[in-house]
PATI-412285 format. One record per residue: residue number from 1; residue in one letter; x, y, z of N, C-alpha, C, O in turn. Coordinates in pm, whole numbers, plus 50000, padded with zeros to 5 digits. Atoms other than C-alpha are relative to their C-alpha. Last residue first. Example, Ala and Ser with C-alpha at 12.3 -4.5 7.8 and 13.67 -1.06 7.14 Angstrom:
2
    n  res    n.X    n.Y    n.Z   ca.X   ca.Y   ca.Z    c.X    c.Y    c.Z    o.X    o.Y    o.Z
    2    S  49918  49881  49994  51367  49894  50714  49923  50109  50073  49974  50220  50090
    1    A  50089  49881  50000  51230  49550  50780  50090  50120  50000  50194  50118  50066
END
This chain:
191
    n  res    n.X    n.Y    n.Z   ca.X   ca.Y   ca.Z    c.X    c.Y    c.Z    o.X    o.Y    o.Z
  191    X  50150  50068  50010  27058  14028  45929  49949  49834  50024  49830  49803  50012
  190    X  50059  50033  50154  27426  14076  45977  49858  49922  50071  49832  49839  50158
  189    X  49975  50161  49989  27503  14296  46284  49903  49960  49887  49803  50016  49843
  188    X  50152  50027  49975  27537  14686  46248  50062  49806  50009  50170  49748  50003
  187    X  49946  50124  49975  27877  14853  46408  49870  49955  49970  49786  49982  50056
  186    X  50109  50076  49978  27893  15203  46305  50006  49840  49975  50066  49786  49882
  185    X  49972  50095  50086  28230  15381  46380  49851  49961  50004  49795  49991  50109
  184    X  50153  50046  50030  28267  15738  46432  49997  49864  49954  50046  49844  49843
  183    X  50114  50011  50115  28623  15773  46449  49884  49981  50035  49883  49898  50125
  182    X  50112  50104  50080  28869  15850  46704  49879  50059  49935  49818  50165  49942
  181    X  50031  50064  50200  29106  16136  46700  49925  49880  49975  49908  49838  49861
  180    X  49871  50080  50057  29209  16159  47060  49963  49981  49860  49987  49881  49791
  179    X  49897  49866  49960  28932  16455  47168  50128  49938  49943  50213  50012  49893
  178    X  49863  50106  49929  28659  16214  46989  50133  50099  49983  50185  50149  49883
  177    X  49894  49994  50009  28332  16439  46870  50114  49925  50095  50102  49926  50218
  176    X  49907  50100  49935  28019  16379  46760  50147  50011  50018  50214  49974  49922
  175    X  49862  49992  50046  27804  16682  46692  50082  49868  50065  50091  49859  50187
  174    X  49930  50129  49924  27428  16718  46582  50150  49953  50008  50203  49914  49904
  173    X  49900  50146  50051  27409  17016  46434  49985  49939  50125  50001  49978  50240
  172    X  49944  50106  49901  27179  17366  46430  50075  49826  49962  50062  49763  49857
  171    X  49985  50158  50058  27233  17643  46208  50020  49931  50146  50101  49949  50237
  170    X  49879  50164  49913  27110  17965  46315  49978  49944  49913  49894  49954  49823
  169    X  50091  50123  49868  26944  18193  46047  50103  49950  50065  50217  49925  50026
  168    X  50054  49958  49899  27102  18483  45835  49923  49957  50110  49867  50018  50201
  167    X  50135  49870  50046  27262  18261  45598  49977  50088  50135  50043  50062  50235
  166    X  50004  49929  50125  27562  18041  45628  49936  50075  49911  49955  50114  49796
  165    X  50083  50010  50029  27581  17960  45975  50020  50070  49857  50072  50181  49844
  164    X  50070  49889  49993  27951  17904  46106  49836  49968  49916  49824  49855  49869
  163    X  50160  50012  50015  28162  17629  46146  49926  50108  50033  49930  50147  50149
  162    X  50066  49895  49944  28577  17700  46110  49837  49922  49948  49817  49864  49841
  161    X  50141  50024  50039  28826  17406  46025  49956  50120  50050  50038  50179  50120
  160    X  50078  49875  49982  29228  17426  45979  49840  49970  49992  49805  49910  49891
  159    X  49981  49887  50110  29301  17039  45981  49936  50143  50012  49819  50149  50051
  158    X  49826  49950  49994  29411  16897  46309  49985  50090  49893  50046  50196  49883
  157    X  50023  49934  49974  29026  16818  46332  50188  50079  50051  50239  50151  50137
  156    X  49886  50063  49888  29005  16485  46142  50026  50165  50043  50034  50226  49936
  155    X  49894  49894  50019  28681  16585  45968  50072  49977  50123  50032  49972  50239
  154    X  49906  50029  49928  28352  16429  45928  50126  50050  49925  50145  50078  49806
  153    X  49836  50016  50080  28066  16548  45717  50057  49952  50124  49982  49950  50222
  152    X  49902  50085  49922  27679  16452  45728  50157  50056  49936  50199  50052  49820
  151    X  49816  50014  50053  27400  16644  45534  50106  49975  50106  50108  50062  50193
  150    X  49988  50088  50051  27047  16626  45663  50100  49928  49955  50119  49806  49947
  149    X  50004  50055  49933  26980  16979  45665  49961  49828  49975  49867  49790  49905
  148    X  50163  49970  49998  27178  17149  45418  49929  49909  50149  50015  49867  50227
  147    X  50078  50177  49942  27583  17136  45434  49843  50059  50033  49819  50161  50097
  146    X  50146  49919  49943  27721  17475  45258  49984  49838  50014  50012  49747  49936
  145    X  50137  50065  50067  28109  17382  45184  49902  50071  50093  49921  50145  50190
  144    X  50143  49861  49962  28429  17615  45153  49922  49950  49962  49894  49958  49842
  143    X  50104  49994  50022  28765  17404  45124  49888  50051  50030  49890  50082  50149
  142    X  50032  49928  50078  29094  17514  45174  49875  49959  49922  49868  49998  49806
  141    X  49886  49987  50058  29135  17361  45509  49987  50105  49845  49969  50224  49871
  140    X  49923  50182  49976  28796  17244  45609  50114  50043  49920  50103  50018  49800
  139    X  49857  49939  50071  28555  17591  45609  50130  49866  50073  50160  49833  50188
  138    X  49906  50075  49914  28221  17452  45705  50105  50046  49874  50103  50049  49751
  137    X  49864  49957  50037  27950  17654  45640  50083  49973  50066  50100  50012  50181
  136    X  49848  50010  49935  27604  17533  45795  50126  50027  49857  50103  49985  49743
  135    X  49928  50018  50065  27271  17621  45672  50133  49977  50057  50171  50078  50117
  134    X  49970  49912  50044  26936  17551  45876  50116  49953  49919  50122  49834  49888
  133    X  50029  49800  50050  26851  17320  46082  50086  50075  49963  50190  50092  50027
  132    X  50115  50014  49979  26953  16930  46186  49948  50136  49930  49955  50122  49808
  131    X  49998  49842  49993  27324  16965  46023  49817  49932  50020  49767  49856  49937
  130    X  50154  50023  50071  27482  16615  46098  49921  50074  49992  49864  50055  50099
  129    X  50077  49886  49970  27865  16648  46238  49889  49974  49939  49923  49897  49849
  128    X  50076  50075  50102  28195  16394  46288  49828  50099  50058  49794  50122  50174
  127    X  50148  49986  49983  28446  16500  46422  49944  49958  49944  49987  49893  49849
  126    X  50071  50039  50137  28795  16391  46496  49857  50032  50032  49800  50010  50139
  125    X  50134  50081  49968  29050  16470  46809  49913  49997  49807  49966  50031  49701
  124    X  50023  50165  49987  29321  16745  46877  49860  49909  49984  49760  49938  50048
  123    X  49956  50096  49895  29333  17079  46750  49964  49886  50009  49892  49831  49926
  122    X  49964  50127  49998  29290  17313  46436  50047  49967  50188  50111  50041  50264
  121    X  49944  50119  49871  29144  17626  46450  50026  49870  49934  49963  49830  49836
  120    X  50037  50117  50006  28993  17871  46132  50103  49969  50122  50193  50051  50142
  119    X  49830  50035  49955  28971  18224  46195  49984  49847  50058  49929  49810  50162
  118    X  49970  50142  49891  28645  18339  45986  50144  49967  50039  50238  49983  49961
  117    X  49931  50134  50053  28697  18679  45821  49977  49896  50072  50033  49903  50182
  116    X  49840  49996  50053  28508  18986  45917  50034  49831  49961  49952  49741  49945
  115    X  49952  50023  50112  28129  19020  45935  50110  49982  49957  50121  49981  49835
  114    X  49910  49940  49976  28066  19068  46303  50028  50059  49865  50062  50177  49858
  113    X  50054  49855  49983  27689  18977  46283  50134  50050  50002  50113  50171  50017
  112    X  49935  49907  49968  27717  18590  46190  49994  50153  49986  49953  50193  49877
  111    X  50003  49957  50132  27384  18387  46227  50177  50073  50102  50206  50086  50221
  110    X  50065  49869  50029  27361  18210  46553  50051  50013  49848  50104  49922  49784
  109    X  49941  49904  50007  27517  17839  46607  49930  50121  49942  49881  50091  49833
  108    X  50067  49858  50107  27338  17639  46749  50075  50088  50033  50105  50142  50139
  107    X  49910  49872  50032  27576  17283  46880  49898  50138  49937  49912  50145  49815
  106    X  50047  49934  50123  27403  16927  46972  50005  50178  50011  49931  50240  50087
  105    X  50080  49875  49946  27626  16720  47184  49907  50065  49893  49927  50029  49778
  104    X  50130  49945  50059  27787  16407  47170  49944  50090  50060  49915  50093  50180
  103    X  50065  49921  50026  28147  16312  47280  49895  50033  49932  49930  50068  49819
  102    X  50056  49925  50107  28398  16052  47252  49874  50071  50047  49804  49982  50096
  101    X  50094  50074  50104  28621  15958  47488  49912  50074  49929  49920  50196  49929
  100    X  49928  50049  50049  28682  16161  47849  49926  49922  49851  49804  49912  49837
   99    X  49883  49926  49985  28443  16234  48071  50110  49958  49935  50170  49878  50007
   98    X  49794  50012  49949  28153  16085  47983  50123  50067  49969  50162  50105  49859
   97    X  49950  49961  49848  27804  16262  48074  50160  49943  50000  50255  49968  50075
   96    X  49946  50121  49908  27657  16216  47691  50036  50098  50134  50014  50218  50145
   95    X  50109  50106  50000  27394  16502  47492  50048  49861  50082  49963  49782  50123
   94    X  49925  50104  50014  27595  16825  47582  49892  49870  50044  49826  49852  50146
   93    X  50112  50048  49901  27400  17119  47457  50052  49843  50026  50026  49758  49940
   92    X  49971  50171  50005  27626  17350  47338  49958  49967  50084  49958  50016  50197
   91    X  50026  50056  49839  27548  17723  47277  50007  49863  49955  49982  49818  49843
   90    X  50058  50119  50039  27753  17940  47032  49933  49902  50132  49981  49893  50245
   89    X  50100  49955  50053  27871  18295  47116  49917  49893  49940  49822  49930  49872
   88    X  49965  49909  50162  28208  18187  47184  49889  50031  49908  49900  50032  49785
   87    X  49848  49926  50034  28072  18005  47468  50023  50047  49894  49939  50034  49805
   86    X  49993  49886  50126  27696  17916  47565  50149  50068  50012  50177  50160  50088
   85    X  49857  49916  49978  27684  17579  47754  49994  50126  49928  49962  50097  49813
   84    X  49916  49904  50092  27332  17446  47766  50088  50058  50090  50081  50097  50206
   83    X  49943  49824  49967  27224  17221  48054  50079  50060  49943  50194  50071  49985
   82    X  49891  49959  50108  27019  16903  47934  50050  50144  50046  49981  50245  50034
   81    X  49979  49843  49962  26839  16723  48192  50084  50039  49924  50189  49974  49920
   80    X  49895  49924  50022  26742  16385  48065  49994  50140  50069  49885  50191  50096
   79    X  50015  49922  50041  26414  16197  48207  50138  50099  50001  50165  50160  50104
   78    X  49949  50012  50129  26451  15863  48287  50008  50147  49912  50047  50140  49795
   77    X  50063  50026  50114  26391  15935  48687  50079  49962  49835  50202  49957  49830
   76    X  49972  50102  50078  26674  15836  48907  49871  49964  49862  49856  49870  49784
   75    X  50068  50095  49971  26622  16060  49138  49979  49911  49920  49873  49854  49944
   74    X  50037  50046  50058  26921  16304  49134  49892  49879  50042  49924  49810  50139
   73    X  49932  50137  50017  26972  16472  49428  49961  49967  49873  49871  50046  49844
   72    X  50119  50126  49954  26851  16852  49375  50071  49880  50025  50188  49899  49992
   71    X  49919  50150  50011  27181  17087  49355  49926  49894  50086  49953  49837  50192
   70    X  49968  50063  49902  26994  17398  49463  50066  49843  50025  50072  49768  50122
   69    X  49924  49893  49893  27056  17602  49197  50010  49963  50114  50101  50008  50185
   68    X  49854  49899  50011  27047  17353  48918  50060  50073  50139  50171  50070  50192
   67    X  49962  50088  49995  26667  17205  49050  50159  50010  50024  50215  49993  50133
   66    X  49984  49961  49821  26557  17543  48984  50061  49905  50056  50141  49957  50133
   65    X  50176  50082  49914  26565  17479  48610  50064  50007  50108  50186  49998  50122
   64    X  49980  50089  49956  26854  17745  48427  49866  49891  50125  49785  49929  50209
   63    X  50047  50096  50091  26769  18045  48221  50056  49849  50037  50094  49783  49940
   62    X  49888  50079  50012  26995  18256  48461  49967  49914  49881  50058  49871  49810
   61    X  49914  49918  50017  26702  18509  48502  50116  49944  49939  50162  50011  49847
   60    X  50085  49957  50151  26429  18213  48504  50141  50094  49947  50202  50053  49848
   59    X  50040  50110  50134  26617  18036  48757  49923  50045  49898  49890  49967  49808
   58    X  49856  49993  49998  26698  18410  48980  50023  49874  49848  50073  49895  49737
   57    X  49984  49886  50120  26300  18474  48967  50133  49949  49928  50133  49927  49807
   56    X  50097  50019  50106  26229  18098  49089  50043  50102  49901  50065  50084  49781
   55    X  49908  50094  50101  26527  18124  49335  49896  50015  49864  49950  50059  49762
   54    X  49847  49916  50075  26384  18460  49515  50034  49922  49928  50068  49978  49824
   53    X  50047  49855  50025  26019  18348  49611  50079  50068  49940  50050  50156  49859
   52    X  50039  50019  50085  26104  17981  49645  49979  50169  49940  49992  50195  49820
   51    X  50147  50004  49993  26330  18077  49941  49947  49965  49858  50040  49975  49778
   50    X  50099  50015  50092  26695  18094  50008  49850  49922  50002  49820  49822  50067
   49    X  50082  50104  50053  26783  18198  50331  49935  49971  49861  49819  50004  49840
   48    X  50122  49992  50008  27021  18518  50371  49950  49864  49980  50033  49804  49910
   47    X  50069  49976  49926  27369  18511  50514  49814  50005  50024  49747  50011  50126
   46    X  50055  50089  49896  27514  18290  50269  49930  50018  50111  49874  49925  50168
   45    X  49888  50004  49872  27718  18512  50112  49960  49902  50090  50025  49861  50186
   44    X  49875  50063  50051  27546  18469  49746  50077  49961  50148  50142  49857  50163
   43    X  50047  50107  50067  27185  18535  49928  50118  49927  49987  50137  49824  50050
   42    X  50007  50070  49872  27324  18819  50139  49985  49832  49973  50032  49741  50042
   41    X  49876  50004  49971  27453  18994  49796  49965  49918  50107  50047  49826  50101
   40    X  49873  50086  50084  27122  18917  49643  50151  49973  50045  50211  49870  50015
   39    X  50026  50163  49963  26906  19030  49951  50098  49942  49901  50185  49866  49942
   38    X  50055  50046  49873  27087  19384  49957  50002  49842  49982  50098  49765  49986
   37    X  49896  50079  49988  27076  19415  49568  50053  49941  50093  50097  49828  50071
   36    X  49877  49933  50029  26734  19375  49539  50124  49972  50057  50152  49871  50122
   35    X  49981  50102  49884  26534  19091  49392  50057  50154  50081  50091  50223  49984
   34    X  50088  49912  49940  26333  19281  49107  50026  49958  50174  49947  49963  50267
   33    X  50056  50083  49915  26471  18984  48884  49887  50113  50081  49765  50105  50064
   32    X  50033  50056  50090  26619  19195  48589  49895  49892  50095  49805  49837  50033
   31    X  50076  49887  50091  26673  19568  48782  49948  49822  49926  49834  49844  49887
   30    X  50103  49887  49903  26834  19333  49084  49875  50042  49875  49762  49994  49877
   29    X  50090  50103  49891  27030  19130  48880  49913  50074  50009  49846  50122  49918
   28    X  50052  50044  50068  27201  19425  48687  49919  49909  49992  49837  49912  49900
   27    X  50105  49925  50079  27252  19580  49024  49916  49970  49862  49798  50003  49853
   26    X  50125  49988  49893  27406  19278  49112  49937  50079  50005  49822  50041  50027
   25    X  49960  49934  49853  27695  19255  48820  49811  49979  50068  49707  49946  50011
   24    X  50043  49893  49925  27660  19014  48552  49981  50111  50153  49953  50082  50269
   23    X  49975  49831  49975  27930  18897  48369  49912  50090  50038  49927  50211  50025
   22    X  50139  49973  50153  27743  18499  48251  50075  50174  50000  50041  50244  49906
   21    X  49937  50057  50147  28043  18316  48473  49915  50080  49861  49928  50065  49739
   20    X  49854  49915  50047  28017  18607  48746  49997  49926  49891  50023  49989  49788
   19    X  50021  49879  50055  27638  18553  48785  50132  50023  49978  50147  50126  49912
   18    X  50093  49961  50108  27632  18179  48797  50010  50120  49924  50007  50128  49801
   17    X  49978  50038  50052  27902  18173  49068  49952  50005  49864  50028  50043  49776
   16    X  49910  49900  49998  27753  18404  49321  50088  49935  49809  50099  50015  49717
   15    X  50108  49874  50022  27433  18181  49267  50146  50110  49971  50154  50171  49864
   14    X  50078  50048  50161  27599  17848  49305  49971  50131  49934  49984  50138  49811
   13    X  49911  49982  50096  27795  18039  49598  49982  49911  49850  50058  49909  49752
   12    X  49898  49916  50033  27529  18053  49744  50064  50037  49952  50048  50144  49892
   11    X  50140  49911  50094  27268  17784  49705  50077  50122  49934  50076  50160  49816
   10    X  49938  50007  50092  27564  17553  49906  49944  50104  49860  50004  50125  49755
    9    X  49866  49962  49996  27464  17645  50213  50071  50022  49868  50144  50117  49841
    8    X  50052  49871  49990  27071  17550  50138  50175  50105  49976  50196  50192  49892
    7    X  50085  49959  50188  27217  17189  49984  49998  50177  50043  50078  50251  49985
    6    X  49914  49993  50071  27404  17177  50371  49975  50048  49836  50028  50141  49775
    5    X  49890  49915  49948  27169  17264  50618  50111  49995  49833  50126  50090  49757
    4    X  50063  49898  50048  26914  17019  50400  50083  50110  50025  50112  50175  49924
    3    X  49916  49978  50116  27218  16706  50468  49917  50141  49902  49965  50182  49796
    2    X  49876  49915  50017  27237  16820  50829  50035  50022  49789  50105  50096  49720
    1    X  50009  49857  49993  26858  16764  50870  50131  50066  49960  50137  50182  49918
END
């Protein structure tokens, strides 16, 4: 019983948490769930009980599976849970769990709407990328390519790079990336 006390406890500040990392205030809640603001603020504080009746709206609102908010146990089904990131206006869908080492995820990036200049980055590590949908524009130092879907590049990531969509559609990618600069290696064994 102490370890249900505890998940319910914790619902809270999952919830308080959620809505500051996305910038929404509790009136904006409220008007999008129909929760009001009252139970939401009691909810985050811990004073109120969460219920199926309020998390369900709140997991649709958040676009996150209910599971998330109450930090289910894992049960050891085979079935992935994938929980988009959305930063710099791009969402990442991280496909490994290790911390450290190389990296897989798969990346959509929106169309661009600002129109100004791309501002290319360089930092640590090596990529390596595989364009599932749409057009990708990869700006690689002073180069300016369109990758179709299907098309593979890698790129030691010290060099100026920028990825963007190169039409009015997302582009989605498959992305491998190593934060120390390793490679992509494929290892087959002779037939």
């Amino acid at each position: 019983m102490d370890e249900l006390k505890d998940v319910l406890a914790a619902v809270g500040p999952k919830l308080r948490d959620l809505r500051r990392q996305r910038g929404i205030t509790l009136a904006e809640l409220s008007r999008s769930t129909g929760i009001s603001e009252s139970t939401l603020s009691r909810l985050e504080g811990g004073s109120r009980r969460p219920n199926l009746e309020l998390l369900l709206p709140l997991a649709h609102a958040y676009g996150v599976p209910l599971d998330e908010l109450v930090g289910a146990p894992h049960t050891g089904a085979p079935r992935v849970h994938l929980r988009p990131v959305h930063r710099l206006g791009m969402t990442f869908v991280p496909l490994s769990r290790r911390a450290g080492g190389m990296q897989a995820l798969k990346l959509v990036i929106p169309p661009r709407s600002d129109g100004g200049e791309p501002d290319l980055k360089s930092h640590e590590g090596y990529e390596w990328l595989y364009v599932l949908e749409g057009r990708l524009r990869l700006l690689l130092g002073e180069r300016d390519l369109v990758l179709k879907p299907g098309e593979v590049a890698e790129f030691d990531t010290h060099v100026p790079h920028w990825l963007g969509s190169a039409d009015a559609r997302p582009v989605e990618l498959l992305v491998l990336f190593g934060p120390q600069g390793e490679r992509a290696h494929l290892r087959a064994r002779p037939a």
